[in-house]
Backbone as a ProteinNet text record, in pm:
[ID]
protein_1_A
[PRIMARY]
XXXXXXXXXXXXXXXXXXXXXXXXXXXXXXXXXXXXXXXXXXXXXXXXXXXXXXXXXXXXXXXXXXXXXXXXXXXXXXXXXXXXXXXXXXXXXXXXXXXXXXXXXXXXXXXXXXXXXXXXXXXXXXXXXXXXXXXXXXXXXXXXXXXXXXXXXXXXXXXXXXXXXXXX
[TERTIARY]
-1220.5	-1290	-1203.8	-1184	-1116.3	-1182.4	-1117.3	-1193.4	-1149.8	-1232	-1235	-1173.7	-1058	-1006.6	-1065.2	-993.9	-1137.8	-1023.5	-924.9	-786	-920.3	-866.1	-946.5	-890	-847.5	-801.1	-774.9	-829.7	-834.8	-777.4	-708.5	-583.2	-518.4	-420.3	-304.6	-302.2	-391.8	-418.5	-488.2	-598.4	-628.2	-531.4	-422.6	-294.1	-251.3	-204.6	-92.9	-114.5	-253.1	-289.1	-329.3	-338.6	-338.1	-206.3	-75.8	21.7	127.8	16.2	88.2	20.1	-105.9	-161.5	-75.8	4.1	101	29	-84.6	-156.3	-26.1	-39.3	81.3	-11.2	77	-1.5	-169.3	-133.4	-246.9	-377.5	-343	-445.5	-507.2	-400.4	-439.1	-527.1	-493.8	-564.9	-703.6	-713.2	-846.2	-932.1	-860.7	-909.8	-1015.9	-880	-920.6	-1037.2	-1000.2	-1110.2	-1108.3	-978.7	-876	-836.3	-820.4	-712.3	-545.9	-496.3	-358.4	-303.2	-314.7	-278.8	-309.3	-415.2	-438.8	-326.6	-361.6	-271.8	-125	-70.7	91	110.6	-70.6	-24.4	-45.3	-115.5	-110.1	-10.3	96.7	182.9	298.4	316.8	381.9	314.6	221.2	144.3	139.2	89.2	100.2	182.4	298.5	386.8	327.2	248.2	191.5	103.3	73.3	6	106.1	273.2	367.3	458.8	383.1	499	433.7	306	224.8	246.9	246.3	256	413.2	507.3	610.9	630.4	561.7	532.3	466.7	356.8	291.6	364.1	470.5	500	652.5	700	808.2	765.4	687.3	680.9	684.1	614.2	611.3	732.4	846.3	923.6	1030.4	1046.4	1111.6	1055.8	898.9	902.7	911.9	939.6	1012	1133.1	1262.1	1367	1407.4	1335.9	1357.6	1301.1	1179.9	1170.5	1289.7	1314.7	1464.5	1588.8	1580.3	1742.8	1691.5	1580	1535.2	1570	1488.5	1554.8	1698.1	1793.7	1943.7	1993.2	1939.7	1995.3	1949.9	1793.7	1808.7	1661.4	1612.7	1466.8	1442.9	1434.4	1378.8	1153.4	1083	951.7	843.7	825.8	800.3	649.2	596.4	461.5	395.9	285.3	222.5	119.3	127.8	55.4	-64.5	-160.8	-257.3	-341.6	-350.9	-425.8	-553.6	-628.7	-773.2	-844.9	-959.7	-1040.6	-1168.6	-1258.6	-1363	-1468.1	-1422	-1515.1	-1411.4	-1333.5	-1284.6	-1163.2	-1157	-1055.7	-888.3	-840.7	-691.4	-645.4	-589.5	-527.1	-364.4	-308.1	-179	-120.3	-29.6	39.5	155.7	223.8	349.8	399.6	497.1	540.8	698.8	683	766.8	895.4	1001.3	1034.3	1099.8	1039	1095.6	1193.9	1305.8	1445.2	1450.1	1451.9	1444.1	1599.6	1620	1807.3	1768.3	1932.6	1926.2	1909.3	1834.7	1801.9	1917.3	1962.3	2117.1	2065.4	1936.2	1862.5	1877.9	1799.6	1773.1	1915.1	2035.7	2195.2	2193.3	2191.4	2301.2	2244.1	2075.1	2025.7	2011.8	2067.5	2107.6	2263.2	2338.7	2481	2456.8	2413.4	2433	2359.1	2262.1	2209.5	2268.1	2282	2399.8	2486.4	2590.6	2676.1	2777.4	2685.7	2742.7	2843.8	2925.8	3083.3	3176.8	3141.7	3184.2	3159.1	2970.6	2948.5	2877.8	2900.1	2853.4	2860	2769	2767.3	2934.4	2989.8	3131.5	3173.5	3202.4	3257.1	3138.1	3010.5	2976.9	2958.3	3029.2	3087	3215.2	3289.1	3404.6	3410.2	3296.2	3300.9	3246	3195.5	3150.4	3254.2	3315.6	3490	3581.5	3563.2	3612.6	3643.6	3708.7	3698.2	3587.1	3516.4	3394.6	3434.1	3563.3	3610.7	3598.7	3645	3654	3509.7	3445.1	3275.1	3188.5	3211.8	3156.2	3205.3	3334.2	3373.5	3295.3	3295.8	3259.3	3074.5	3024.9	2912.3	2826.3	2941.3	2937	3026.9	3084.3	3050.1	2961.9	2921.3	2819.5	2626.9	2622.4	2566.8	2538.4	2677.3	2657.9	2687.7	2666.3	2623.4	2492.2	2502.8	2396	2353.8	2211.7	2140.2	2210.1	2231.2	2347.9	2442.8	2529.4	2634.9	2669.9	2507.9	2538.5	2490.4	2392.7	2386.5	2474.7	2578.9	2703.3	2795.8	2765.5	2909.3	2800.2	2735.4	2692.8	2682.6	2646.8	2658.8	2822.7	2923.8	3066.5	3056.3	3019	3029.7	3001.2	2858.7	2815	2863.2	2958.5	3001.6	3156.4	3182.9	3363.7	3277.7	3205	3197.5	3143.9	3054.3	3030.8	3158	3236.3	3382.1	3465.5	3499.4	3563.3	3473.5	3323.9	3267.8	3310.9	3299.4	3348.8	3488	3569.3	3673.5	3719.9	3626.2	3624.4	3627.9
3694.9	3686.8	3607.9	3648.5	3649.6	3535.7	3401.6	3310.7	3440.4	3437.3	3443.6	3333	3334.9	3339.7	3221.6	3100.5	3029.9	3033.6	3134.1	3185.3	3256.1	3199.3	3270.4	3297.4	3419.3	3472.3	3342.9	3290.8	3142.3	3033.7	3033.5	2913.6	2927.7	3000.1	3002.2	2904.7	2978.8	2897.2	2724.9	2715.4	2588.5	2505.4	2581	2493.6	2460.5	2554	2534.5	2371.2	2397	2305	2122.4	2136.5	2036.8	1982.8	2075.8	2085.6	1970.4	2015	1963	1829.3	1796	1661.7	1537.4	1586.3	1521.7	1495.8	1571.7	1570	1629.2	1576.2	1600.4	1710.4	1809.8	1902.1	1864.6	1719.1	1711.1	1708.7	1636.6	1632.7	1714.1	1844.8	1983.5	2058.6	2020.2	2097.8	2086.5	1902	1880	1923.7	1901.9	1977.6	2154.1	2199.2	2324.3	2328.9	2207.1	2246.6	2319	2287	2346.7	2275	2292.2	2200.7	2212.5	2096.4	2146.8	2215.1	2245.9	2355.9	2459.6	2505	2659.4	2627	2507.8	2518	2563.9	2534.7	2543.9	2682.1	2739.1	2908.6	2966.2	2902.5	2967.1	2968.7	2864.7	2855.6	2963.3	2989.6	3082.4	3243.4	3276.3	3388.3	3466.1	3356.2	3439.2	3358.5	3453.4	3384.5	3333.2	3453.9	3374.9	3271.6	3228.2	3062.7	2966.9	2987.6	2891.3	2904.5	3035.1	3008.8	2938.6	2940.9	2853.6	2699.7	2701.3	2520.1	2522.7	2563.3	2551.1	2543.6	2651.9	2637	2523.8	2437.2	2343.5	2199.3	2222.8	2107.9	2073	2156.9	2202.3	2103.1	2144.9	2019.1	1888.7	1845.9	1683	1652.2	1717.9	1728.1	1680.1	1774.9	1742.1	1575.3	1613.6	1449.8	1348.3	1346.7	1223.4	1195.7	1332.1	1326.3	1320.7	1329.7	1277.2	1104.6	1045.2	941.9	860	881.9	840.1	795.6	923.5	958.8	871.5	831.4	736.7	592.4	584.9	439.7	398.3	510.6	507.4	457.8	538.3	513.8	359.6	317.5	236.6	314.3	284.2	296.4	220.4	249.2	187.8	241.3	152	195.7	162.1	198.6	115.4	124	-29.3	-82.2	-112.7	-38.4	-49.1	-185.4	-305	-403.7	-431.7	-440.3	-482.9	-577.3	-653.3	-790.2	-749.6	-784.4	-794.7	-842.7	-860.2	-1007.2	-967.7	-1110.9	-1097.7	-971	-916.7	-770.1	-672.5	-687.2	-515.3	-476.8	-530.2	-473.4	-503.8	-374	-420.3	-509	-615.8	-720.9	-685.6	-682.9	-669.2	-592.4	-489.5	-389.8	-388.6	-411.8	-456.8	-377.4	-329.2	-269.5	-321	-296.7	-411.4	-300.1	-261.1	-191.5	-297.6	-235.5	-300.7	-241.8	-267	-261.9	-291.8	-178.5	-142.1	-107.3	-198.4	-231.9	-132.5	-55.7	38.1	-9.1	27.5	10.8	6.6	-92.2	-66.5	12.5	5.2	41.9	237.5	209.3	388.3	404	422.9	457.4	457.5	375.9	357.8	512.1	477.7	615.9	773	759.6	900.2	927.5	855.3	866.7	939.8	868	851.4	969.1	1025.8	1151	1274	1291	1369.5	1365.9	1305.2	1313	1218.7	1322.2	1225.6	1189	1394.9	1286	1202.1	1141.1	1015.8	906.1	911.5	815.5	761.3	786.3	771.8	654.9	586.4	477.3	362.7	491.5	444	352.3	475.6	409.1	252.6	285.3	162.9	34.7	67.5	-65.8	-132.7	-38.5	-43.3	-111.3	-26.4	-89.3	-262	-279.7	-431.4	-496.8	-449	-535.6	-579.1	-515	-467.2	-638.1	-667.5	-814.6	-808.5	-907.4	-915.1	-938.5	-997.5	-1026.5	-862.1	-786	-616.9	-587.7	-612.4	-573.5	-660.1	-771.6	-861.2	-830.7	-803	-747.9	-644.8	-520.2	-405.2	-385.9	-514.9	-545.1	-546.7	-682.9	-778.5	-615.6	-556	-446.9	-387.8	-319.7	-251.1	-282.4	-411.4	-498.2	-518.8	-505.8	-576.4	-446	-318.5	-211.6	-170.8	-111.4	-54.2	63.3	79.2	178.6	318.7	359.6	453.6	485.9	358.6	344.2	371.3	347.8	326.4	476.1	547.4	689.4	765.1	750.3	833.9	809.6	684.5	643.9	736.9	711	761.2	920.7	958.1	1107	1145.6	1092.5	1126.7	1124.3	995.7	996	1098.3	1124.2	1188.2	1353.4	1373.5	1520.3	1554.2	1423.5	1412.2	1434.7	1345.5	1391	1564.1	1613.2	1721.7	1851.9	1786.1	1867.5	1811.8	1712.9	1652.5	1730	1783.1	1796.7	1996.7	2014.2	2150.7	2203.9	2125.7	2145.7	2133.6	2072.8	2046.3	2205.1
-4587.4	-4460.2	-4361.8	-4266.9	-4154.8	-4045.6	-3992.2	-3933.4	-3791.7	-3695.7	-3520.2	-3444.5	-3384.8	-3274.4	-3100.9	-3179.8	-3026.6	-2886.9	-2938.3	-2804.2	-2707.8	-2560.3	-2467.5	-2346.7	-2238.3	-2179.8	-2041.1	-2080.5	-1937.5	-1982.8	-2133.9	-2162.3	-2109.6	-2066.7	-2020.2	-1882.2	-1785.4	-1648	-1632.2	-1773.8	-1770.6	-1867.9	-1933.4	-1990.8	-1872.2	-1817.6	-1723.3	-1599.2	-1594.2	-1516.3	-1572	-1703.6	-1770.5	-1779.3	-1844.5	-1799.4	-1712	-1537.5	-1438.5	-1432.1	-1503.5	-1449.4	-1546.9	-1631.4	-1708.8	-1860.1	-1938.2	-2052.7	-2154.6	-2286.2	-2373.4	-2470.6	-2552.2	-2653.5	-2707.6	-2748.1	-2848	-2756	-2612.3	-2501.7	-2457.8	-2423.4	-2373.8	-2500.6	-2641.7	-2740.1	-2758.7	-2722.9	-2720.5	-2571.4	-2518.8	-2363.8	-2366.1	-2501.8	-2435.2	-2594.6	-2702.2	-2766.9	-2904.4	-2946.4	-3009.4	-3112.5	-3238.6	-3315.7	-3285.4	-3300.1	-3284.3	-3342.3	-3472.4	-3509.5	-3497.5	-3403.7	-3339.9	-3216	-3118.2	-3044.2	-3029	-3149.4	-3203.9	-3215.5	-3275.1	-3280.6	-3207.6	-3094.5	-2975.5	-2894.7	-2905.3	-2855.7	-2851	-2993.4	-3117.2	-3065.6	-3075	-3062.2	-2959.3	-2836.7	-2683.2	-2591.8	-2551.8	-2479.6	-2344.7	-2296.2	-2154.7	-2163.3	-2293.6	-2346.7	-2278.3	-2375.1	-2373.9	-2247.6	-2171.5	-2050	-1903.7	-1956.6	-1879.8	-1830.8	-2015.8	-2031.9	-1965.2	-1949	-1932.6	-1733.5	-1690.9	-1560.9	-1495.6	-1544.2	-1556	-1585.1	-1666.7	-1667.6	-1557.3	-1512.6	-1444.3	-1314.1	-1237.2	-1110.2	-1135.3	-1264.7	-1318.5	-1315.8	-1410.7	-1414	-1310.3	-1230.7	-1090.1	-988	-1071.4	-939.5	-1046.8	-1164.3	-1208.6	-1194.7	-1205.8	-1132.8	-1019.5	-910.7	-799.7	-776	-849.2	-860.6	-897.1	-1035.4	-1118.3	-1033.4	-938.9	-831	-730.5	-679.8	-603.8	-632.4	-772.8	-828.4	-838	-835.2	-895.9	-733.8	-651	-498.6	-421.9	-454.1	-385.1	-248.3	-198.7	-88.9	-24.9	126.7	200.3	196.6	223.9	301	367	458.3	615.2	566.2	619.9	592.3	714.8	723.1	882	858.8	888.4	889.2	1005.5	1008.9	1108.1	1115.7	1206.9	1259.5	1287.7	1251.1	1346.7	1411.5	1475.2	1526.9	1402.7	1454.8	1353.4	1380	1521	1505.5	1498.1	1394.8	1306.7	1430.5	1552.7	1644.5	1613.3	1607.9	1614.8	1715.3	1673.8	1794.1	1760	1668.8	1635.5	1562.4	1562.5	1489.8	1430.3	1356.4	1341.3	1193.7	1182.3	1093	1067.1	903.4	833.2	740.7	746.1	661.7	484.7	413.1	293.9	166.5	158.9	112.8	-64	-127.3	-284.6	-332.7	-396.9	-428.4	-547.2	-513.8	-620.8	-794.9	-868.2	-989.2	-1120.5	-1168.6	-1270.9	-1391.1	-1417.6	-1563.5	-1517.5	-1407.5	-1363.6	-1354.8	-1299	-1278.9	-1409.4	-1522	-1632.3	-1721.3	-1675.6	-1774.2	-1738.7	-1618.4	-1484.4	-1570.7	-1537.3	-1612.4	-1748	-1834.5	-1957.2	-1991	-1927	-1990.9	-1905.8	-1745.9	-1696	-1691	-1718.7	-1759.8	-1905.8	-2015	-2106	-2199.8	-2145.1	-2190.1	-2109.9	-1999.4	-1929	-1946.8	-1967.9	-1949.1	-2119.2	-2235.3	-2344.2	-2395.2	-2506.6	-2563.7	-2542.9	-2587.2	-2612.8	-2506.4	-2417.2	-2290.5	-2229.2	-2233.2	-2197.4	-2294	-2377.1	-2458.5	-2414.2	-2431.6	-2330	-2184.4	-2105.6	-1963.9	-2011.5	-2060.6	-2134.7	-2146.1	-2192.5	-2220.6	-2112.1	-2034.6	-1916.7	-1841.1	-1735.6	-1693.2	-1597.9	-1650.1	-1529.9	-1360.4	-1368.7	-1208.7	-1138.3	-1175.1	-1193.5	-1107.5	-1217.5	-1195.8	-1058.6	-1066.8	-971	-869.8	-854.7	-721.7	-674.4	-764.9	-745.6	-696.2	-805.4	-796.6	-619.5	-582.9	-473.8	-311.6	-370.5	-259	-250.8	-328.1	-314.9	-306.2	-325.3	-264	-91.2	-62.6	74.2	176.1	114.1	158.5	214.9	302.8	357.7	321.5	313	207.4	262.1	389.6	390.3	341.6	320.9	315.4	126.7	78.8	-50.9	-114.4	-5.7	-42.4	5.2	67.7	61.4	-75.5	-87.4	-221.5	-339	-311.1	-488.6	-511.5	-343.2	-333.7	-381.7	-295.3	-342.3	-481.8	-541.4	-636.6	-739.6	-748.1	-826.4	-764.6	-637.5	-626.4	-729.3	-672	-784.8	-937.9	-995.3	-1136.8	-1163.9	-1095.8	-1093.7	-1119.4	-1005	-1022.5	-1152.9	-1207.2	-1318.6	-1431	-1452.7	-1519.7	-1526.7	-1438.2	-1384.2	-1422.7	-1446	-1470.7	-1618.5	-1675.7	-1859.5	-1925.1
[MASK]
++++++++++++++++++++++++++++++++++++++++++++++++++++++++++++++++++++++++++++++++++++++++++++++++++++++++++++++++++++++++++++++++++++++++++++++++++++++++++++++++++++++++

């Protein structure tokens, strides 16, 4: 005897959308109501199941990598501040922009996973060794850069490795 099937023509679209709210397999299984192991064969079984979840998770995706590339660069973001009196009236408006130094944790793990025969364990053992006068310098420029100034270097930057990578 043959169990029935709790697959229903409206997973695909309510995967997909679980998907994008950032829910992991076991979440979406219970969501839809499912053991995970039907889930897995649903996965396995109907492709427009698994190409769902795949569509679904694709935008998350992108806005964590653009978050990431945010942290690696460095953000400015302007804060609209307001004064009031004791009856609720704006008396003062003033807006503040505030200055987010690029992140060394986010860069080291941008590198190290795009490009990782440059930038691999190895080599950053290596760069460790390296003379810190080297680094502090390098540190202490790019520091006293302006958030322009520091999204052009990293843009060059990261266009030269692209081509060095291109050329492997």
């Amino acid at each position: 005897m043959s169990r029935k099937s709790k697959y229903h023509k409206d997973f695909p679209l309510l995967a997909e959308g679980y998907a994008r709210d950032g829910l992991n397999n076991n979440q979406i299984a219970e969501k839809l109501g499912v053991s995970v192991s039907s889930f897995c064969l649903y996965l396995n079984k109907y492709s427009e199941f698994s190409e769902a979840l795949a569509r679904g998770r694709e935008p998350v995706n992108i806005k964590v990598e653009n978050a990431l590339l945010k942290r690696c660069l460095g953000f400015e973001v302007r804060e609209q501040h307001l004064e009031t009196d004791s009856e609720g009236n704006v008396v003062k408006q003033t807006v503040k922009t505030k200055h987010f130094e690029p992140d060394i944790s986010a860069i080291k793990f941008w590198l190290v996973n795009r490009r990782p025969k440059k930038w691999s364990d190895k080599q950053k053992l290596e760069a460790e060794i390296e003379d810190t006068t080297e680094r502090n310098i390098a540190e202490k420029l790019i520091e006293n850069m302006s958030f322009e100034e520091r999204e052009k270097f990293l843009d060059k930057l990261l266009k030269s490795s692209d081509v060095d990578t291109n050329n492997n």
